[in-house]
DSSP file (Angstrom, degrees, kcal/mol; ACC not computed):
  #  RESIDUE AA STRUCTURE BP1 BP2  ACC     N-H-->O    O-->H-N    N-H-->O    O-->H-N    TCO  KAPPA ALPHA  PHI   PSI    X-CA   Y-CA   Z-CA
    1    1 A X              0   0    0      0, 0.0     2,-0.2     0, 0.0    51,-0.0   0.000 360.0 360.0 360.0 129.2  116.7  160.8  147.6
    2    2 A X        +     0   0    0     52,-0.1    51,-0.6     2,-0.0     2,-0.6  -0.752 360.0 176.0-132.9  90.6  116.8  157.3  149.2
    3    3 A X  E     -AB  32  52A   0     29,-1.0    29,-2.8    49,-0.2     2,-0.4  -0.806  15.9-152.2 -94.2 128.6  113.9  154.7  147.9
    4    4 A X  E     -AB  31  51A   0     47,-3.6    47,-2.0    -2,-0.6    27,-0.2  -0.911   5.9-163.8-120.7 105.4  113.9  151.2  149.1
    5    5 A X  E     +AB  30  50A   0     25,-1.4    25,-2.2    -2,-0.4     2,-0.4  -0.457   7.6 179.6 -42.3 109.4  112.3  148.1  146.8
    6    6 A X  E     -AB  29  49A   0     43,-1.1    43,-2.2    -2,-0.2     2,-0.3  -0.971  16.2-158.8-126.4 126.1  111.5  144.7  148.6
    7    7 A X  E     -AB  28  48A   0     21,-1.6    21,-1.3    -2,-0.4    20,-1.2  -0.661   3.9-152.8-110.3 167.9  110.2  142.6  145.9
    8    8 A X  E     -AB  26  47A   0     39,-2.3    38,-1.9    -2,-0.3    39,-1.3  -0.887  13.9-161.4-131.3 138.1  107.9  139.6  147.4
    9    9 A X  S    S+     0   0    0     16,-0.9     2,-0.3    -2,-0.3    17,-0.1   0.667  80.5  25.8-105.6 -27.2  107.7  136.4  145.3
   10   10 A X  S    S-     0   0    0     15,-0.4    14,-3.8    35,-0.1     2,-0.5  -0.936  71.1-133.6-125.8 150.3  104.5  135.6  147.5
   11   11 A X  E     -E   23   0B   0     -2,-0.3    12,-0.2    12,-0.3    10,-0.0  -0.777  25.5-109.2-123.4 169.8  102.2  137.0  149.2
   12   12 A X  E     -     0   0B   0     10,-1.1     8,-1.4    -2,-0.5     2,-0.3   0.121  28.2-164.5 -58.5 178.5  100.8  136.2  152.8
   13   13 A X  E     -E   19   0B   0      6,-0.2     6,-0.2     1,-0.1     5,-0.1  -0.881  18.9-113.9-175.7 159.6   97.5  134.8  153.6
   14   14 A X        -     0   0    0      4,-1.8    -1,-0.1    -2,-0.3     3,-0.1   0.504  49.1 -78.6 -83.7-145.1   95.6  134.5  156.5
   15   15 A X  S    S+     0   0    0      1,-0.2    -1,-0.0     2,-0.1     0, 0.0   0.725 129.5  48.6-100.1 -31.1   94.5  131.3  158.5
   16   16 A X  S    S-     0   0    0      1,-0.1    -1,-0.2     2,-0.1     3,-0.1   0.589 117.9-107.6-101.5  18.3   91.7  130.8  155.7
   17   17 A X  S    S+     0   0    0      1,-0.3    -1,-0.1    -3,-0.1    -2,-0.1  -0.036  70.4 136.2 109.0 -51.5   93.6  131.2  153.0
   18   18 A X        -     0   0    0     -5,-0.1    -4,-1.8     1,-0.1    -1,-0.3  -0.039  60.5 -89.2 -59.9 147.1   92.7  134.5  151.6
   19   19 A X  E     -E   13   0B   0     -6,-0.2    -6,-0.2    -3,-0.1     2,-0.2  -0.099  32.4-149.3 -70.8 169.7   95.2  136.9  150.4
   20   20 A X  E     -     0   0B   0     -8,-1.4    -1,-0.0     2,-0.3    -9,-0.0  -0.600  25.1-122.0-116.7 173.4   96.9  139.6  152.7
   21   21 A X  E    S+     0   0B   0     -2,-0.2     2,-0.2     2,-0.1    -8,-0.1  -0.175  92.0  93.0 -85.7  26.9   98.2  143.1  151.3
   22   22 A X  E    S-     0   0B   0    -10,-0.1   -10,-1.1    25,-0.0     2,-0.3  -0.772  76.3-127.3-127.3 160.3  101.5  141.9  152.7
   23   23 A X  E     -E   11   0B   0     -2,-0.2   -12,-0.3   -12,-0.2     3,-0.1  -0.855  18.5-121.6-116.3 178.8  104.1  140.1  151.0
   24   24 A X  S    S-     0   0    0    -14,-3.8     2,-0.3    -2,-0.3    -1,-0.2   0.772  73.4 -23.7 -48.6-129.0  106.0  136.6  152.1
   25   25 A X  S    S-     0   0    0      1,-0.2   -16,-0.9   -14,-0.0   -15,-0.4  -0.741  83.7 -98.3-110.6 145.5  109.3  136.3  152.7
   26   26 A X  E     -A    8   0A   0     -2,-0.3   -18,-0.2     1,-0.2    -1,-0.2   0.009  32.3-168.9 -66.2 165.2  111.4  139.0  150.9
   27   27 A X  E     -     0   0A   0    -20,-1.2     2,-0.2     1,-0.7    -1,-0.2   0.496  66.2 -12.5-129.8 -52.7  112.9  137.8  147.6
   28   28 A X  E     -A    7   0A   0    -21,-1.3   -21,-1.6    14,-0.0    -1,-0.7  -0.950  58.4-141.2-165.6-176.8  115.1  140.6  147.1
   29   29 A X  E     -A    6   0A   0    -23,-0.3     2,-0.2    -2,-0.2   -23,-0.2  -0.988  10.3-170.3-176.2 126.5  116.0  144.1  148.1
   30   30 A X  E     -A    5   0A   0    -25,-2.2   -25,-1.4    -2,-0.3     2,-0.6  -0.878  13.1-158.9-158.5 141.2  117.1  147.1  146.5
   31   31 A X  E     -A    4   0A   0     -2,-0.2     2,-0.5   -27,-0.2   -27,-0.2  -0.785  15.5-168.6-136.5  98.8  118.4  150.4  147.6
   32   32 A X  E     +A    3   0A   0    -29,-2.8   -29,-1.0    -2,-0.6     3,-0.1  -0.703  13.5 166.7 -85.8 138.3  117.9  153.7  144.7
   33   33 A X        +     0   0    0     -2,-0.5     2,-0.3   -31,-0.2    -1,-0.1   0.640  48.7  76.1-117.0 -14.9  119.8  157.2  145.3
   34   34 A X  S >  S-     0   0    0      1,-0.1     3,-1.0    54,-0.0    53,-0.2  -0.893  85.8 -94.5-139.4 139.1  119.6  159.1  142.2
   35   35 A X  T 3  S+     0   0    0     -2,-0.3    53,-0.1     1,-0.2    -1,-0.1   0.174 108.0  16.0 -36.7 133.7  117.2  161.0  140.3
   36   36 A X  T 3  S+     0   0    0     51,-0.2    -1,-0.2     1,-0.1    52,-0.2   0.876  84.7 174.3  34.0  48.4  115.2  158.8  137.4
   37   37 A X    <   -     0   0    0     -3,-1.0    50,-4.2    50,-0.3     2,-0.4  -0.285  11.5-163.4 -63.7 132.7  116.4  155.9  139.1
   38   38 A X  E     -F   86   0C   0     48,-0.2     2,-0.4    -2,-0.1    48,-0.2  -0.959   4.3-169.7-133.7 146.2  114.7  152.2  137.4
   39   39 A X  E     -F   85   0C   0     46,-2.1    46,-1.5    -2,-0.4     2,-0.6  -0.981  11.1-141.1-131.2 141.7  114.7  149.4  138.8
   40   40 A X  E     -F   84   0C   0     -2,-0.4    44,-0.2    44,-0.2    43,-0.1  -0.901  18.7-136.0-130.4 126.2  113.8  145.9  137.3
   41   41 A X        -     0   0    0     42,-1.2     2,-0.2    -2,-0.6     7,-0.0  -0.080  22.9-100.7 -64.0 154.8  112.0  143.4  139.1
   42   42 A X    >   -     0   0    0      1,-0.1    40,-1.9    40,-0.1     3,-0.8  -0.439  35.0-109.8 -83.6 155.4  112.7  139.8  139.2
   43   43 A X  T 3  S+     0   0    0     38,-0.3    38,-0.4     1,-0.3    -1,-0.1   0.480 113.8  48.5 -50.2 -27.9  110.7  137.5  137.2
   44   44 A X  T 3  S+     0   0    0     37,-0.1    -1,-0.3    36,-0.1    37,-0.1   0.580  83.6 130.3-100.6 -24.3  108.7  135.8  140.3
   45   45 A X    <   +     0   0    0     -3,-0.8   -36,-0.3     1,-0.2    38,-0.1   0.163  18.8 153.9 -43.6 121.2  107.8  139.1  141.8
   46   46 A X        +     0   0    0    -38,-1.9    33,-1.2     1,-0.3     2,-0.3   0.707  62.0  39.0-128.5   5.5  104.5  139.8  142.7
   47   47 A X  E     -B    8   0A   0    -39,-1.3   -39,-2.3    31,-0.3     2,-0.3  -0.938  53.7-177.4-132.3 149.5  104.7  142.2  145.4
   48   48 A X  E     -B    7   0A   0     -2,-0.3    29,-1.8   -41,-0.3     2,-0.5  -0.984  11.6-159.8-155.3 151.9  106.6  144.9  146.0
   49   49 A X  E     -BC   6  76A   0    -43,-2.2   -43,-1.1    -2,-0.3     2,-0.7  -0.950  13.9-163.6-128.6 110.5  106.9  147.4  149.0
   50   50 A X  E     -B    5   0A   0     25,-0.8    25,-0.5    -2,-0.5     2,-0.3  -0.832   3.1-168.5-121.7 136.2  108.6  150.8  148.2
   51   51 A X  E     -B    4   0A   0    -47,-2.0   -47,-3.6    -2,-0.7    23,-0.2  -0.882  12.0-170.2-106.9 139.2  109.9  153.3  151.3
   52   52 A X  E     -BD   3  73A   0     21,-1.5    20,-1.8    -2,-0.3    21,-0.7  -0.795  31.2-164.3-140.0 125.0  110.7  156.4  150.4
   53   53 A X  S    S+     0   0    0    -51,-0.6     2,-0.2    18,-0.3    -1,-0.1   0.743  86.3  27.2 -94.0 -29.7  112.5  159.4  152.2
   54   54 A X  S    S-     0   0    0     17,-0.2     2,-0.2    19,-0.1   -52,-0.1  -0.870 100.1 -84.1-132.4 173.4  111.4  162.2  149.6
   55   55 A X        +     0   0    0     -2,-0.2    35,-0.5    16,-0.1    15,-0.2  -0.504  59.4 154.1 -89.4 162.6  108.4  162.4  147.4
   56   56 A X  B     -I   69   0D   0     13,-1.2    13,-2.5    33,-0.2    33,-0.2  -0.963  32.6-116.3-158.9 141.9  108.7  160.6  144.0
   57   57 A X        -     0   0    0     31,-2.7    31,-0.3    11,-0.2     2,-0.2  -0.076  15.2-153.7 -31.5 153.9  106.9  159.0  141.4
   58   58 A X        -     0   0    0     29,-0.2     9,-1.0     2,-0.1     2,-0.4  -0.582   8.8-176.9-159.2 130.1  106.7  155.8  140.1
   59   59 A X  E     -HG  66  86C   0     27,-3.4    27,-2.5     7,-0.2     2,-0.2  -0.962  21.9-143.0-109.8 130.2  105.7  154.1  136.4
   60   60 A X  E  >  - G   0  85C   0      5,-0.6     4,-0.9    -2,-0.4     2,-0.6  -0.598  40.1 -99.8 -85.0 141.4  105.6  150.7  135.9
   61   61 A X  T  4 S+     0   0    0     23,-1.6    -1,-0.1    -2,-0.2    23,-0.1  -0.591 102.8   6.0 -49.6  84.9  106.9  150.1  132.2
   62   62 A X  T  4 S+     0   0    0     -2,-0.6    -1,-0.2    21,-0.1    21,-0.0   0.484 108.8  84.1 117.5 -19.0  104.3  149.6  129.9
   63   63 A X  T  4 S-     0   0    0     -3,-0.3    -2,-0.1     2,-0.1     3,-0.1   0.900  76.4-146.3 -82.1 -45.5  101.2  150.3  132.0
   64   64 A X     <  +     0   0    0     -4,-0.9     2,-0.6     1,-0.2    -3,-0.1   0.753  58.3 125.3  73.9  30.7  101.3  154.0  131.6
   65   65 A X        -     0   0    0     -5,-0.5    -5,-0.6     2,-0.0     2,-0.3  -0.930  42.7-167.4-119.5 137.0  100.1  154.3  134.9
   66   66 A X  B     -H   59   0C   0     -2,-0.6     2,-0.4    -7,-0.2    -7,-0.2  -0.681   2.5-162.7-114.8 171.6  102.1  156.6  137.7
   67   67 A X        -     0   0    0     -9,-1.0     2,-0.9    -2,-0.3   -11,-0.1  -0.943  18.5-125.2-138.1 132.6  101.5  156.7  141.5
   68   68 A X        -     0   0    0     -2,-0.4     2,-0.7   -11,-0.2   -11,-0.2  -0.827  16.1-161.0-100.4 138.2  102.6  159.2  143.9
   69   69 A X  B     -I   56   0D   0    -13,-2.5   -13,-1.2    -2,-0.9     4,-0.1  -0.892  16.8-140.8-128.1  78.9  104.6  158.2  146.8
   70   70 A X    >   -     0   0    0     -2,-0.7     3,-1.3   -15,-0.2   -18,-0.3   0.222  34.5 -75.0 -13.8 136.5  104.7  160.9  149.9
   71   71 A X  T 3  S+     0   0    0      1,-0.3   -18,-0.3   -18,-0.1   -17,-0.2  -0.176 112.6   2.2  -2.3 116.7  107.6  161.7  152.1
   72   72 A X  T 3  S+     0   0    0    -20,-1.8    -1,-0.3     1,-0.2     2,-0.2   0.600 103.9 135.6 102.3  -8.2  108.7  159.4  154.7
   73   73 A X  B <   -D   52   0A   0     -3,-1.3   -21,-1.5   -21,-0.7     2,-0.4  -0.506  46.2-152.3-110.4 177.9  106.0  157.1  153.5
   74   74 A X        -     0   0    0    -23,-0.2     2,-0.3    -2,-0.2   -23,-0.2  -0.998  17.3-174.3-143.6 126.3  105.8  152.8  152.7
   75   75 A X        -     0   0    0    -25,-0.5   -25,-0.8    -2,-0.4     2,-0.2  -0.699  10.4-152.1-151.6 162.9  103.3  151.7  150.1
   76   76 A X  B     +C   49   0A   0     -2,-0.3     2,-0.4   -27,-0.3   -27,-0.2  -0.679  27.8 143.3-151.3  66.2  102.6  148.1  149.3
   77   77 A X        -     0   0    0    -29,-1.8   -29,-0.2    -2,-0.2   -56,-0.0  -0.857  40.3-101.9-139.4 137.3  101.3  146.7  145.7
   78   78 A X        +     0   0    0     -2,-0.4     2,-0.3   -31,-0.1   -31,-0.3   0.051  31.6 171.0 -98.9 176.6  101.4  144.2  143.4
   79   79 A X        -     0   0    0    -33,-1.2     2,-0.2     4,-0.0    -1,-0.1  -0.804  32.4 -97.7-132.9 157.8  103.1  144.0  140.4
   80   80 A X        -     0   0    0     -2,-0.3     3,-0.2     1,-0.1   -39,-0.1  -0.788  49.7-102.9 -81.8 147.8  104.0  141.2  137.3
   81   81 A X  S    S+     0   0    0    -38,-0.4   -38,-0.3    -2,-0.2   -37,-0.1  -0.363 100.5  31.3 -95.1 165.7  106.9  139.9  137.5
   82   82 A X  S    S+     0   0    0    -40,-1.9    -1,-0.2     1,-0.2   -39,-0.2   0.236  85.5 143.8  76.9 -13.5  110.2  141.2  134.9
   83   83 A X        -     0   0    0    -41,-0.3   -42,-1.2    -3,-0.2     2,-0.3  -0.094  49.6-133.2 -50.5 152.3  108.5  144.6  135.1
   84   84 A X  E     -F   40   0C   0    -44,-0.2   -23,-1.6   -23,-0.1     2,-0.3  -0.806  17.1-160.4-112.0 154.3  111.0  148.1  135.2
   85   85 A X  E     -FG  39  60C   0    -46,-1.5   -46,-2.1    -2,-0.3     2,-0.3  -0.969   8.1-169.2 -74.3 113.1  110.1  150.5  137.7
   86   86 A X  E     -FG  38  59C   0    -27,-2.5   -27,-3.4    -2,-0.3     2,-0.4  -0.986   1.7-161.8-121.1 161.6  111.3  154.3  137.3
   87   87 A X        -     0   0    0    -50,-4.2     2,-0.4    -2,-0.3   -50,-0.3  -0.939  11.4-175.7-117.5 146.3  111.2  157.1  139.7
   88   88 A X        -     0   0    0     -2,-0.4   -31,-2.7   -31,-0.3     2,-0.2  -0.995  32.4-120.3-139.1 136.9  111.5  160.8  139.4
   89   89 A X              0   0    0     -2,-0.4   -33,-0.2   -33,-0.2   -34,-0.0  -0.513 360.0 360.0 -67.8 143.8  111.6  163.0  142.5
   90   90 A X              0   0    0    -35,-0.5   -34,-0.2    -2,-0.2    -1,-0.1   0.273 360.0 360.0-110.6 360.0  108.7  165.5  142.4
C-alpha cells in the first residue's frame, strides 16, 4: 500500500478570482506504507490531494465521515487545517 498526501495551504483561482478544485503551491508532502496509517495535517492546510496505489479509506478525525479512494486513483478536497487523516486498506 503506497498513499501520497500533498497538503495545499491555498488554493488556486482562476483569472476572476473564483476558486479552483486545485490547490496552490504544495505546502507539504507525505508518503504512507502501512496499514491504518494517519497522518496529521498542518495547521494552514486547506487542501489536500491523496494518490493511492490500492484501495483505502479515509476519515477525517472528528467528522465521522469516510470516503473511498479507488485503485490507482487521485482525489482532490478540502479539509481544516490540524486535522488527522487515517487510512485502512479495503
Amino acid at each position: 500500500m503506497k498513499i501520497t498526501l500533498n497538503e495545499f495551504a491555498t488554493i488556486a483561482t482562476d483569472g476572476d478570482g473564483n476558486d479552483l478544485p486545485l490547490g496552490g503551491r504544495c505546502s507539504a508532502s507525505q508518503e504512507l506504507n502501512a496499514v491504518g496509517a494517519a497522518a496529521a495535517l498542518n495547521d494552514d492546510t486547506a487542501l489536500v490531494r491523496i494518490a493511492t496505489d490500492t484501495a483505502v479509506t479515509s476519515n477525517v478525525y472528528g467528522s465521522g465521515s469516510v470516503a473511498l479512494h479507488p485503485a490507482g486513483s487521485a482525489e482532490v478536497f478540502y479539509v481544516a487545517g490540524g486535522e488527522s487523516i487515517t487510512f485502512v486498506e479495503v
